[in-house]
C-alpha angles and dihedrals in degrees: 000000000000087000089043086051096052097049090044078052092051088043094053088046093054095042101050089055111163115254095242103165097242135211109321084224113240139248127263117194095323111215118228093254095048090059093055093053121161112049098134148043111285123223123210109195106208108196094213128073130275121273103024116098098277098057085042090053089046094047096048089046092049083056090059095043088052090044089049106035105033108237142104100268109184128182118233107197095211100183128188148088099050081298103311102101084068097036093051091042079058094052085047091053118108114268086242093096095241093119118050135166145211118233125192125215131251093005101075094047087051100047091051093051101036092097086214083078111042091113088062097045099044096203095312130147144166089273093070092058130080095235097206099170153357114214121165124038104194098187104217124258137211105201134169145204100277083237104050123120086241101099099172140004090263089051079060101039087044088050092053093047092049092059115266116122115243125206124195121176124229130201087234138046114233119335095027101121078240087067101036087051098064090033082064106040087058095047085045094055091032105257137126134244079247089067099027098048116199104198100229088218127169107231137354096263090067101043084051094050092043083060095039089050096050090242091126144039090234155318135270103199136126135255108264082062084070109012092113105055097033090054083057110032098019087231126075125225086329098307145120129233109221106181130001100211104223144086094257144060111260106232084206080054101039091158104033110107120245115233091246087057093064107069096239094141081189090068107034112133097013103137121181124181142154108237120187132185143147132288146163149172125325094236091069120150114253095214081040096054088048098069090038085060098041085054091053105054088052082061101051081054099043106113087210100052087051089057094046095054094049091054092049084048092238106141103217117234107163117191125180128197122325098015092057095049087049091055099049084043082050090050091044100041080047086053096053095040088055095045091223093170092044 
């Protein structure tokens, strides 16, 4: 247990990286073209379909583009493949910049290294896209029916210890941070995924009706799925949120207590987000890149898009270069110490 808590702490460490700007990488031997970029409308595939949070965090991110760099900038949902068929249509693209994409974390680490799904992937990795940006960090949530006998996340965690299964759905099969939540919360109290359930389900809709509907003990999701409801009633949907799993107080969730705040000496320091950010093609085009990072960065400091993300309930984390590369290599090197697929 000593040797599990120490890599969940290393986990939490990587994966609570702060958000220091990094390196705007440099030009090299900008072509004339490139200079110019952009002249046309830019494209971001996002590999998931329309309507969920990571279309909404594309599709805010495509407004301040537009707004910074001066051209029409759409979103295109590509969906398949448990993603691939959009992520591989953004490593396809052209290196002029003109086709982007939006990646979400863990989730592509997890679906390239989930073995299920080797067909889909076809041997990628992080390593053969340009990772321009993480944007949103989404720290991870445990929440129940408002009227369930689960009071509080030790009533869970005692329940599941005593002996009765628990299942809580996820809005992603294995390798979602939903999924790998729960899977480490059980390693960390010594019980198995027969005992503590994750549900393995496809979206977050369904996760949320499974709950709603009493199908299912809880729910493993993140913050932006009940901000709204929770800012004005202080309950959502009729639920309760039992842990917010980071490091800080949510300020969507001003009330809702952090993990580190229960006394579960088991789970102290086990963080769990969805990040998202944009990508494209390695073959990216490093003058190109330049101007995608500077905009950027006029967007991290834009007051309205602030507002607008908080509205949306995205919590902005915006990481640049290395230390974006160094974030997605912490979330895969995480994955492989915790045998998840094993």
């Amino acid at each position: 247990m000593k040797k599990l808590a120490a890599i969940i702490l290393s986990l939490a460490m990587i994966l609570s990286l702060a958000a220091c700007g990094g390196d705007t990488p440099a030009s090299s031997g900008a072509s004339g073209e490139a200079a110019a970029w952009p002249k046309g409308n830019i494209e971001i595939i996002v590999p998931f379909k329309a309507g969920g949070a990571m279309d909404l965090s594309a599709r805010l991110t495509a407004t301040y583009l537009k707004k910074y760099l001066g051209v029409e900038v759409s979103v295109n949902n590509v969906e398949g493949g448990a993603n691939w068929v959009g992520y591989h249509q953004i490593l396809s693209a052209k290196g002029d910049g003109y086709t982007l994409g939006f990646a979400n974390y863990p989730g592509q680490v997890g679906g390239y290294l989930d073995p299920s799904k080797k067909d889909n992937v076809k041997g990628v990795t992080y390593r053969d896209f340009t990772n321009i940006a993480n944007i949103v960090h989404d720290p991870g949530i445990i929440v129940v029916k408002e009227d369930s006998p689960y009071k509080t996340l030790n009533d869970l965690l005692d329940a599941v210890k005593a002996g009765t299964k628990v299942t809580i759905s996820t809005g992603g099969a294995k390798g979602s941070d939903d999924d790998t939540l729960v899977r480490l919360i059980g390693r960390a109290i010594g019980v198995t995924d027969k005992d503590l359930i994750p549900g393995g389900n496809e979206n977050d809709a369904e996760a949320k009706n499974l709950l709603l509907n009493g199908e299912v003990d809880a729910q493993a999701c993140n913050v932006s799925n009940y901000f709204k409801t929770y800012e004005s009633t202080g309950q959502t949907d009729s639920i309760r949120v039992l842990a917010v799993f980071d490091a800080n107080k949510q300020e969507l969730m001003p009330n809702a207590p952090i993990i580190d705040e229960l006394g579960i000496e088991e789970l102290k320091g086990l963080y769990s987000s969805s990040d998202r950010g944009l990508v494209a093609t390695g073959k990216l085009d490093a003058a190109v890149l330049a101007k995608i990072v500077e905009a950027l960065k006029k967007t991290e400091a834009d007051p309205d898009f602030q507002k607008d993300a908080k509205e949306q309930g995205m919590g902005i984390h915006m990481l640049f270069g290395d230390d974006f590369t160094k974030f997605i290599d912490g979330v895969e090197t995480s994955f492989k110490e915790l045998k998840i697929f094993e």
